[in-house]
C-alpha positions in Angstrom: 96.5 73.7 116.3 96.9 73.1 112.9 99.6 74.4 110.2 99.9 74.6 106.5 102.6 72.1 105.0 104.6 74.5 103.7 106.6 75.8 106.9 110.2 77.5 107.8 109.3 80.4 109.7 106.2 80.5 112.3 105.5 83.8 114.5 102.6 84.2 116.4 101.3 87.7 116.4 98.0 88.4 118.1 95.7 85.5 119.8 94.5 82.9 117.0 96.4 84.0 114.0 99.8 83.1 113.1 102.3 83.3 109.9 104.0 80.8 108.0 106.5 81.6 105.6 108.9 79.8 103.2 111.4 80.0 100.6 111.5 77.6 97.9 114.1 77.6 95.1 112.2 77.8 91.4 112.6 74.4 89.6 115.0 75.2 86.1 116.3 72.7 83.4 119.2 73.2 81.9 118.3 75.8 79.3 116.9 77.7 82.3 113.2 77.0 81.4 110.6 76.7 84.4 109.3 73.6 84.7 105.2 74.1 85.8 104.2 70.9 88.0 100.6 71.2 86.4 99.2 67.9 87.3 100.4 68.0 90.9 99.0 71.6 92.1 95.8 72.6 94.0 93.2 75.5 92.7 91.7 77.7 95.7 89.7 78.6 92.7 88.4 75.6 91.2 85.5 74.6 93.0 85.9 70.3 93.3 82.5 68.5 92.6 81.3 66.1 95.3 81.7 62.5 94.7 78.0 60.9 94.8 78.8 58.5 97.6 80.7 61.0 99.8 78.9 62.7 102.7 81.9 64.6 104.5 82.5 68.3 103.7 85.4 69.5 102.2 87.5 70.6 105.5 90.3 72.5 103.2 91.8 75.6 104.8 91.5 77.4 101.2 88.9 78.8 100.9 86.8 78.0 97.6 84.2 80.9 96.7 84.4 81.6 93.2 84.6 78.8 90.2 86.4 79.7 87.1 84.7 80.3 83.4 87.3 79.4 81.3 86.6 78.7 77.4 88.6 75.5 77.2 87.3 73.9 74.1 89.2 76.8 71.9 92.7 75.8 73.4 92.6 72.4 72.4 90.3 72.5 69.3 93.8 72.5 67.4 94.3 68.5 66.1 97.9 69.6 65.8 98.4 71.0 69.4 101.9 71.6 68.9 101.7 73.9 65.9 99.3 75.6 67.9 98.6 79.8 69.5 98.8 77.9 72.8 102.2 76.1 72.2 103.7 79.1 70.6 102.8 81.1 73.8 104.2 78.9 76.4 107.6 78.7 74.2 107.7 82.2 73.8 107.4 82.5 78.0 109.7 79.5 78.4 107.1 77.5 79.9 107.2 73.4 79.6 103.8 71.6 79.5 103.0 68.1 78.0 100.5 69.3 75.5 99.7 66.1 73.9 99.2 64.9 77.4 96.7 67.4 78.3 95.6 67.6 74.9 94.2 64.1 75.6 93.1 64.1 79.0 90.9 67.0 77.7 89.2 65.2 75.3 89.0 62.5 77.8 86.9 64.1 79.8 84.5 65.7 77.0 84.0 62.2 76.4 83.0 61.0 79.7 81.3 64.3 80.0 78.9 63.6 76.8 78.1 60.0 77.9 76.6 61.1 81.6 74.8 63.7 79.2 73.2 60.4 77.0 72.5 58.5 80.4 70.5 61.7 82.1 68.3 62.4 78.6 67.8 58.9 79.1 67.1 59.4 82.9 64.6 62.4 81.6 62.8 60.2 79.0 62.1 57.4 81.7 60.8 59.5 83.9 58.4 61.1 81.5 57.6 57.7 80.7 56.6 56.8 84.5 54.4 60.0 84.9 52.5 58.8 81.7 51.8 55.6 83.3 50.5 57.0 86.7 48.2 59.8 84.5 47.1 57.1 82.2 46.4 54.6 85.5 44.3 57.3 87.2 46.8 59.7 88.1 47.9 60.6 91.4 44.9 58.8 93.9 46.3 55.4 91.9 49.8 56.4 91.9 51.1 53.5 94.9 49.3 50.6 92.8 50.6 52.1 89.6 54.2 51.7 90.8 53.4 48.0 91.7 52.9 46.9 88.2 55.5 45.2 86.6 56.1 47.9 83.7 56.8 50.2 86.0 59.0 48.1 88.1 60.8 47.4 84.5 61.0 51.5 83.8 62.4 51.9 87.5 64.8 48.9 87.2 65.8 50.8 83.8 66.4 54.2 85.8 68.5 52.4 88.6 70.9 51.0 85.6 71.3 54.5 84.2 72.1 55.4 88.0 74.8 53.2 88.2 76.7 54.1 85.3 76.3 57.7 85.8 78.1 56.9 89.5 80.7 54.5 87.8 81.6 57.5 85.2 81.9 59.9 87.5 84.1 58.0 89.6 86.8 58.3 86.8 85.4 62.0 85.9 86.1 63.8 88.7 89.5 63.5 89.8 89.9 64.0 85.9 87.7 67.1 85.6 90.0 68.4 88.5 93.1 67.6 86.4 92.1 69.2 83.0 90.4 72.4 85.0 93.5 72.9 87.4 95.8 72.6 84.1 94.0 75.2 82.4 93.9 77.4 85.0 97.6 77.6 85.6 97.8 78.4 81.8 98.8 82.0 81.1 97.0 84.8 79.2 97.2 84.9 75.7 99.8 86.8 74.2 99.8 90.0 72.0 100.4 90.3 68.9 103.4 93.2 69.8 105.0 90.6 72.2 105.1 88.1 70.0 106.7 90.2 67.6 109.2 91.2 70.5 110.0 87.5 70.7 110.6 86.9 67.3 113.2 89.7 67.4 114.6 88.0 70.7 114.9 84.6 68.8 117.3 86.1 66.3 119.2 88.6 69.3 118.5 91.3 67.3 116.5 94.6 67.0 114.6 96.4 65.2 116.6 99.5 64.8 114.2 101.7 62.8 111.6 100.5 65.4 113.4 100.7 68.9 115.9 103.5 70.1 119.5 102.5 69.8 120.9 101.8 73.3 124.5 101.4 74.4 123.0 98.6 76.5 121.8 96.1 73.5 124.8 93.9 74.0 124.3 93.1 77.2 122.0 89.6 77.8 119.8 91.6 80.4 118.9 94.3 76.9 115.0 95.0 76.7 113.8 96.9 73.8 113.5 101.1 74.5 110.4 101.8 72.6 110.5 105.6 73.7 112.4 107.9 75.6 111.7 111.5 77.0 113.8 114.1 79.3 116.8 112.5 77.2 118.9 115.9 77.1 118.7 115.1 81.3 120.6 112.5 81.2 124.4 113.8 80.3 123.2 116.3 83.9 122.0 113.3 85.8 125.1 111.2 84.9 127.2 114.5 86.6 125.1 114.2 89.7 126.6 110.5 90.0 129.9 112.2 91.4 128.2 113.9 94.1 127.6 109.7 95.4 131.2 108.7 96.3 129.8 106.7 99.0 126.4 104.5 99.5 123.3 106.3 99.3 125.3 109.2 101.3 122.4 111.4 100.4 120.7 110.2 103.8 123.0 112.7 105.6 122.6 115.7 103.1 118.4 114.8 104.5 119.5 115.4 108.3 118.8 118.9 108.7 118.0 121.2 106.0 116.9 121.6 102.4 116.9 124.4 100.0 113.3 126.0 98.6 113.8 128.6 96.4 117.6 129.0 97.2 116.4 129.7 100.5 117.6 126.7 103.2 114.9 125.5 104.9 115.1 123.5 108.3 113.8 119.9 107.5 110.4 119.1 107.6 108.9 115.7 109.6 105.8 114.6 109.1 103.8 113.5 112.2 103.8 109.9 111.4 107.6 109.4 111.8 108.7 112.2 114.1 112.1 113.7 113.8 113.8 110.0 113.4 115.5 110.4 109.8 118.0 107.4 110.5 117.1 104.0 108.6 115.1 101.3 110.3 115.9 97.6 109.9 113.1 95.1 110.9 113.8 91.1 109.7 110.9 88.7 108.5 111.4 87.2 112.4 111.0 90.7 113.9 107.8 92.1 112.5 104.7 90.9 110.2 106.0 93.9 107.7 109.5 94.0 107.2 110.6 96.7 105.6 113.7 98.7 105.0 112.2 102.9 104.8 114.0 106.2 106.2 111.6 108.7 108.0 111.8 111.9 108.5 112.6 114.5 105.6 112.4 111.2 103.2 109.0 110.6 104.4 107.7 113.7 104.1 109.0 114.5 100.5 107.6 111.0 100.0 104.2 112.4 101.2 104.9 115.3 99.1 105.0 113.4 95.9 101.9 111.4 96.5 100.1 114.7 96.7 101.1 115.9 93.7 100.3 113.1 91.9 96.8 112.9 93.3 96.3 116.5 92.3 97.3 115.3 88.3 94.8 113.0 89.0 92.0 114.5 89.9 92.9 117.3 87.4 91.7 115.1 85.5 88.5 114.3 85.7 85.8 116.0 83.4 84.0 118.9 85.4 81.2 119.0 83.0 80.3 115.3 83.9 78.4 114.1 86.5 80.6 110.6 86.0 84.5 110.9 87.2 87.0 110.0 84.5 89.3 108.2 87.4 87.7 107.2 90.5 89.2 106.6 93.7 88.4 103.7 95.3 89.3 102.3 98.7 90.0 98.5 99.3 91.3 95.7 101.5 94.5 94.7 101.7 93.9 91.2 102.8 92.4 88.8 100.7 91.3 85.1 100.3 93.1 82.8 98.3 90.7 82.5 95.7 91.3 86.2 94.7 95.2 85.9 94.7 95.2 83.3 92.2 92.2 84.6 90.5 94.7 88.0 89.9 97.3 85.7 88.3 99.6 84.7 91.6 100.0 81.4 93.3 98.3 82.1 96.6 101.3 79.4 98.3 103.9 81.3 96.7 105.4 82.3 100.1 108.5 83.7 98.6 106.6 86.7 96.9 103.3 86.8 99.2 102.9 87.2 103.3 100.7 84.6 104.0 98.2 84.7 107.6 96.3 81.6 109.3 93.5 82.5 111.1 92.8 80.1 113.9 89.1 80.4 115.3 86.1 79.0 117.0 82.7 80.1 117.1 79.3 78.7 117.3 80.0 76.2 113.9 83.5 75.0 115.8 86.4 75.9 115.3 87.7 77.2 111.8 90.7 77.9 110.0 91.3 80.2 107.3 94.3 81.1 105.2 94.6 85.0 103.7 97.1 86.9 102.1 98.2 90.7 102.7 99.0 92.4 99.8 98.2 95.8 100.1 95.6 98.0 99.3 97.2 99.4 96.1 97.9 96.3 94.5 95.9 94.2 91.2 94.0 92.2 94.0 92.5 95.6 95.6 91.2 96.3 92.7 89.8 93.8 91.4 88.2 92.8 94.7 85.4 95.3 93.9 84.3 93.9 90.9 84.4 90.0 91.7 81.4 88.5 90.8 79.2 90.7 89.3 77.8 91.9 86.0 78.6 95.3 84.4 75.9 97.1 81.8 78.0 98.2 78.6 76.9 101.3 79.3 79.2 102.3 82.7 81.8 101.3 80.3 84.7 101.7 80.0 85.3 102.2 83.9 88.1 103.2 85.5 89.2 103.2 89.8 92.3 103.7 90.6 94.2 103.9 94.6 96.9 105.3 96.1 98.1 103.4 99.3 100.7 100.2 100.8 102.0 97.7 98.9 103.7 94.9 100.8 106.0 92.2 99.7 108.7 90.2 101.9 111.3 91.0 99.0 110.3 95.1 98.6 108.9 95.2 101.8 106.3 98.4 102.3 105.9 100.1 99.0 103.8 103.6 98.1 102.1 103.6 94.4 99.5 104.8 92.4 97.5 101.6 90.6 94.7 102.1 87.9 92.4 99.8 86.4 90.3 99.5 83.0 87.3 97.8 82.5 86.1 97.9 79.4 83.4 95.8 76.8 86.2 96.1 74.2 88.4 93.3 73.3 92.0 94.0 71.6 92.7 94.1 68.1 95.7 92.9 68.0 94.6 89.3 69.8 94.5 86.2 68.3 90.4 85.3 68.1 90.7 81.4 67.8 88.1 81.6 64.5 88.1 79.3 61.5 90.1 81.6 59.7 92.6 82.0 61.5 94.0 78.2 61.5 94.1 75.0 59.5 93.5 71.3 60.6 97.2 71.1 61.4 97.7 74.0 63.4 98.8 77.6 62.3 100.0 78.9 58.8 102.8 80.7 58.1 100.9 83.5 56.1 99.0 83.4 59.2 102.0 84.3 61.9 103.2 86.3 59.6 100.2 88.1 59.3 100.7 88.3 63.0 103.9 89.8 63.3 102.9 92.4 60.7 100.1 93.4 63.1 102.3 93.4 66.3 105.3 95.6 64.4 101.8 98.4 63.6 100.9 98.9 66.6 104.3 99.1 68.1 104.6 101.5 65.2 101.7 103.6 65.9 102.2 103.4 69.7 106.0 105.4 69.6 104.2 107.6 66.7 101.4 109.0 68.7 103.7 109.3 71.8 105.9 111.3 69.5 102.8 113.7 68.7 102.1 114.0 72.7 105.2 115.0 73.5 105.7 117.3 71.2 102.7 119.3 71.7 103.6 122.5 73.9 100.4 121.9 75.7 99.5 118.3 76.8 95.6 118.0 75.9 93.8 116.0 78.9 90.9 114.8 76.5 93.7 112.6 75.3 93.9 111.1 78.6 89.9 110.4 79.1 89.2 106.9 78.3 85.5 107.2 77.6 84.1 105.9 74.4 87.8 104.2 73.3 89.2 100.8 72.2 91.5 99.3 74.5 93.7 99.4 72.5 93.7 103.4 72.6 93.3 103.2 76.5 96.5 101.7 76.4 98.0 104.3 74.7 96.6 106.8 76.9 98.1 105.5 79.9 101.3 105.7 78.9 100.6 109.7 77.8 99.6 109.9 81.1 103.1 109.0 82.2 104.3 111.7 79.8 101.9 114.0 81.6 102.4 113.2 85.0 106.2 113.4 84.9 106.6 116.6 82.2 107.8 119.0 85.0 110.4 116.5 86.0 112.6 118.3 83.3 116.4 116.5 85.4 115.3 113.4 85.3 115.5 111.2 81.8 112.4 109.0 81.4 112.1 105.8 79.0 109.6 103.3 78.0 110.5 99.5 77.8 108.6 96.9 75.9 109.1 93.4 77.3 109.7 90.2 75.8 107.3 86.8 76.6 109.5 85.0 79.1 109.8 88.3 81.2 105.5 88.5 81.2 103.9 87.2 84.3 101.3 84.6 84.0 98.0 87.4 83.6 100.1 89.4 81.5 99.6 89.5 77.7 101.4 92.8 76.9 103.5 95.1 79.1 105.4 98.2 78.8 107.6 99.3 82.1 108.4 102.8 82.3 111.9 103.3 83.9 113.8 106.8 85.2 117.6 106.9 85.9 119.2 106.6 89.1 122.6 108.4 89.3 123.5 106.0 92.1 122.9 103.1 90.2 123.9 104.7 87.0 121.4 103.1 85.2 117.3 103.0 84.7 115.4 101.7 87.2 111.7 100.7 87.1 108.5 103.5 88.4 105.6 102.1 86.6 103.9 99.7 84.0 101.0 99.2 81.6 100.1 95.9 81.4 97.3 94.4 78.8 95.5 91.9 81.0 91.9 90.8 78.7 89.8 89.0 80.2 92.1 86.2 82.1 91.6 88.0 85.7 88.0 88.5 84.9 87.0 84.6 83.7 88.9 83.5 86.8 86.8 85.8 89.2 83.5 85.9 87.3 83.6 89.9 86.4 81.2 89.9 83.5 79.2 91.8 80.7 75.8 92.2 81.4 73.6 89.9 79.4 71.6 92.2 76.6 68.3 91.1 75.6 68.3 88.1 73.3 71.5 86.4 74.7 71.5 83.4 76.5 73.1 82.7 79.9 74.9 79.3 79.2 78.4 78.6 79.8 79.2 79.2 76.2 78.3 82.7 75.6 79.4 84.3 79.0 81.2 87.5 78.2 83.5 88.9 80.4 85.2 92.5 80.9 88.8 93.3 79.2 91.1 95.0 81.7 94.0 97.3 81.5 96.2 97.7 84.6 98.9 100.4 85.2 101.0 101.8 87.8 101.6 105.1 87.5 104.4 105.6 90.7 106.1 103.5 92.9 106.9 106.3 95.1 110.0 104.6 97.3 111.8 104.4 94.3 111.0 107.5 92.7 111.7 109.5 96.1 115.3 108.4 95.9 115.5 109.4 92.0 113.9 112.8 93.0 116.4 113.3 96.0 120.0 112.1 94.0 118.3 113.8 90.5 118.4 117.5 92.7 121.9 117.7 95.1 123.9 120.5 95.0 127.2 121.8 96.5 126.3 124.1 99.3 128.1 127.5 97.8 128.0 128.8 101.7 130.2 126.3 102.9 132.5 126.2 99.7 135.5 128.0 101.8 134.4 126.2 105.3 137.1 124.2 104.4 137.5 122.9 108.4 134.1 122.5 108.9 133.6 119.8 105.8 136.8 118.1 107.0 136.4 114.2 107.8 138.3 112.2 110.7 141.4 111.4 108.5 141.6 115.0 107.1 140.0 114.2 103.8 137.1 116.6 102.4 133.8 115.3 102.9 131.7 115.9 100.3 128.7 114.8 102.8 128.8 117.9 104.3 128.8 119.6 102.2 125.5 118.7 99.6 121.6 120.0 100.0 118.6 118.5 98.7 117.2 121.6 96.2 113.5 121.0 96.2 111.6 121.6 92.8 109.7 124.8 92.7 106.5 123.1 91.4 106.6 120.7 94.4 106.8 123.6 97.3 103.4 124.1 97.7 102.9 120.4 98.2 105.9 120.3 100.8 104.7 122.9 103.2 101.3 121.8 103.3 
């Protein structure tokens, strides 16, 4: 039976498949800058051309269904690569590449690339040259003699040459072509304009106070920029709560047996998934396929509670006067092939971040065996699997699906959330467009990045503004949350009003909105704004959500484009391809535990109990003597 390379742990769950999991230290120089092994890494993705004197069949376990449309010749159209958009954004992420190295290998290959082009016009032109000869010879009846005369033995002596050196070129070709492609493919997105504004303000560890809230935090190393903040006045209350937490996560107990609705206690409430077990349930990596670390009972069920409300915003929110939904629910997998994993921006052997399944099979073909990846059904992959490879009219645009359902991960374990997705024709503003312009002969100007970092500081600027507007409106408007007929740009903005929306009757709990800087950006990531709520246990803001500007580096990778209009042609050149926006609205494990610790109260009954809220050693237990006060807009959601 066979296995992947990369093995620690194996655990065979059901006949013919089998896990494989590892854990891998990330590679760091001494400034603590990755170090991206380019040249040594396989693609699922990129889609190897065969060699023209093999016969075998690729027998890889990954399996290869898409190949990637990537633009290359802009990134390296720079003669100056290292005063170049693309060096400037893999400093800003603390990424090391050999630029000058690809640089070269790239034009390499274009080289190599244009001469096979010569040879096969010059293939073409002999050819048309022998079916001359056989028409002028008597065509088709005379063809066999035709072919026996010694100018076309010459032309067909010519033709055999050209063969040759086409084969000899692509000998060197193709294991370059796989070089340059796989290269560009680990490259990340472009970044925004507002992020690299962000970094310049991280160069000089320093903020822009008349831009970004003033934070007691902005000393520490860990700092991130606050763009916005809302629910602040809850803060000084949830800060109060944090002496109710003299021991770990001692709300557990207050969850046992009873909550209070209405200052009325209720007995707790189990769902029928979990039972009446409330006690926490440990199961390791070696135990189970899903470990993950979840209390049932009363948690649970407040858990479910939340996910109902937040569907109902949701589906508040569609238009009812439209035959088209403003958000559609979609349902998706939650395994996937590698192709998709990487295509969404995440190495597919990262076995560290990603639960990783071999299939082992036979059937009539012979045996087969096929590496997949369970994510979860609410996660980037789920919803892009929908769309991969396919075109989308302008006109269904912008489109947004959205799911509510498991996330897994073998560091979070099982996670609840509410994921969204934006298609749209539109591409960004506030992105650098890689025209004449834009750039000299050696590299970028500084009128030009300055011209850059003006831009990025606007939006960031008209971002907090229009945030400010929505929040001070008495009444949110919902046509500010539609995204039909906007920029992205816009849709951007409305996602994170939806935040402000979705989260107004939260009045305890203090909400903010944190921009973040290059080298915290994943890969697909050009721009990304978490949304954080305070934790009294941890005295401090923990993360809920995100908005993340993605363009078009998911959809290039998994062939999600624009229709072609009429007039357009279908080379490789002028594919277009969907811009997407991807947000997370709730990560409901978290925000359970910010709901419960956000809400305790001393139980005024047993205030003078004082024997019955005794501990062991005589001390008062404060345990004892706290209830869980459920919200009053969240009742009817409770007792459903």
């Amino acid at each position: 039976m066979l296995r992947l390379p990369y093995k620690k742990y194996q655990l065979k769950l059901v006949r013919n498949i089998s896990i494989s999991v590892i854990f891998q230290s990330t590679k760091t120089d001494e400034n603590g800058y990755r170090s991206v092994p380019h040249y040594t890494q396989k693609s699922a993705l990129y889609i190897k051309p065969p060699h023209p004197s093999s016969t075998s069949k690729d027998e890889s376990i990954f399996s290869k269904i898409v190949s990637p449309e990537l633009n290359m010749d802009r990134l390296f159209e720079t003669k100056n690569i290292q005063n170049s958009m693309l060096n400037l954004n893999l400093t800003a992420r603390h990424i090391h590449l050999d630029l000058d190295h690809l640089q070269k290998d790239y034009f390499k290959m274009r080289s190599l690339e244009d001469q096979i082009s010569l040879l096969n016009k010059e293939k073409e032109t002999i050819s048309d040259q022998i079916n001359n000869l056989v028409k002028s010879k008597g065509g088709t009846s005379s063809k066999k003699s035709t072919m026996q005369s010694s100018e076309a033995k010459k032309l067909l002596k010519s033709a055999n040459e050209i063969k040759l050196k086409i084969n000899k070129i692509l000998e060197e070709l193709i294991p370059l072509q796989e070089i340059v492609n796989i290269a560009c493919l680990r490259l990340p997105n472009s970044l925004h304009y507002s992020t690299l504004y962000l970094h310049k303000y991280h160069l000089k560890r320093e903020i822009d106070r008349n831009l970004f809230v003033y934070n007691d935090d902005e000393n520490d190393e860990n700092f991130r920029p606050v763009l916005f903040e809302f629910n602040t006045e809850a803060k000084k209350l949830a800060k109060n709560n944090t002496s109710l937490l003299d021991g770990t996560n001692n709300w557990q107990t207050v969850l046992q047996d009873c909550i209070l609705i209405d200052d009325q206690i209720v007995p707790a409430k189990y769902t029928n998934k979990n039972l009446d077990d409330w006690s926490f349930v440990e199961q390791s990596p070696i135990d189970a396929v899903l470990h993950n670390r979840y209390l049932s009972g009363t948690y649970s069920k407040l858990e479910q509670c939340l996910s109902e409300y937040f569907h109902d915003k949701i589906q508040g929110l569609n238009s009812k006067d439209s035959e088209l939904e403003n958000f559609e629910h979609i349902k998706s997998a939650s395994m996937f092939k590698s192709a998709i994993v990487e295509g969404c921006g995440r190495k597919f052997n990262d076995f560290r971040n990603t639960y990783n399944v071999v299939r082992f099979g036979s059937g009539s073909s012979g045996s087969s065996t096929e590496l997949l990846h369970l994510n979860g059904a609410s996660s980037i992959s789920a919803l892009t699997l929908n769309f991969v490879r396919t075109k989308i009219k302008r006109k269904y645009l912008p489109w947004t699906v959205y799911t509510n359902a498991k996330t897994y991960s073998p560091k979070k374990g099982q996670l609840n959330s509410f994921d969204f997705l934006t298609l749209t024709a539109d591409n960004s503003s506030y992105l650098y467009k890689y025209d004449n312009e834009s750039k000299s002969s050696q590299g970028l100007t500084d009128d030009f990045l300055q011209l850059i970092l003006n831009n990025g500081k606007f939006y960031l600027d008209e971002i907090k503004q229009k945030l400010s507007e929505y929040t001070s409106k008495k009444e949110h408007p919902l046509d500010d949350l539609n995204h039909s007929a906007k920029s992205i740009d816009d849709i951007l903005i409305s996602y994170l009003k939806l935040f402000i929306y979705a989260y107004k009757d939260f009045k305890n709990i203090p909400f903010k909105f944190v921009c973040l800087n290059a080298y915290d950006l994943k890969g697909k990531d050009s721009f990304k704004i978490k949304v954080k709520a305070y934790l009294p246990s941890e005295q401090n803001y923990v993360t809920i959500g995100e908005v993340c500007l993605l363009n078009d580096y998911i959809s290039s990778r998994l062939q999600i484009r624009l229709d072609v209009d009429k007039g357009e042609t279908r080379d490789q050149s002028s594919l277009k391809h969907v811009n997407m926006i991807y947000c997370k609205l709730v990560d409901l494990n978290v925000f359970t535990q910010i709901l419960i610790e956000s809400n305790l109260k001393i139980n005024s009954k047993n205030e003078t109990q004082n024997d019955e809220i005794l501990s062991e050693s005589g001390v008062y237990d404060i345990e004892k003597n706290l209830l869980f006060e459920l919200p009053s807009f969240l009742k009817k959601y409770y007792l459903i």
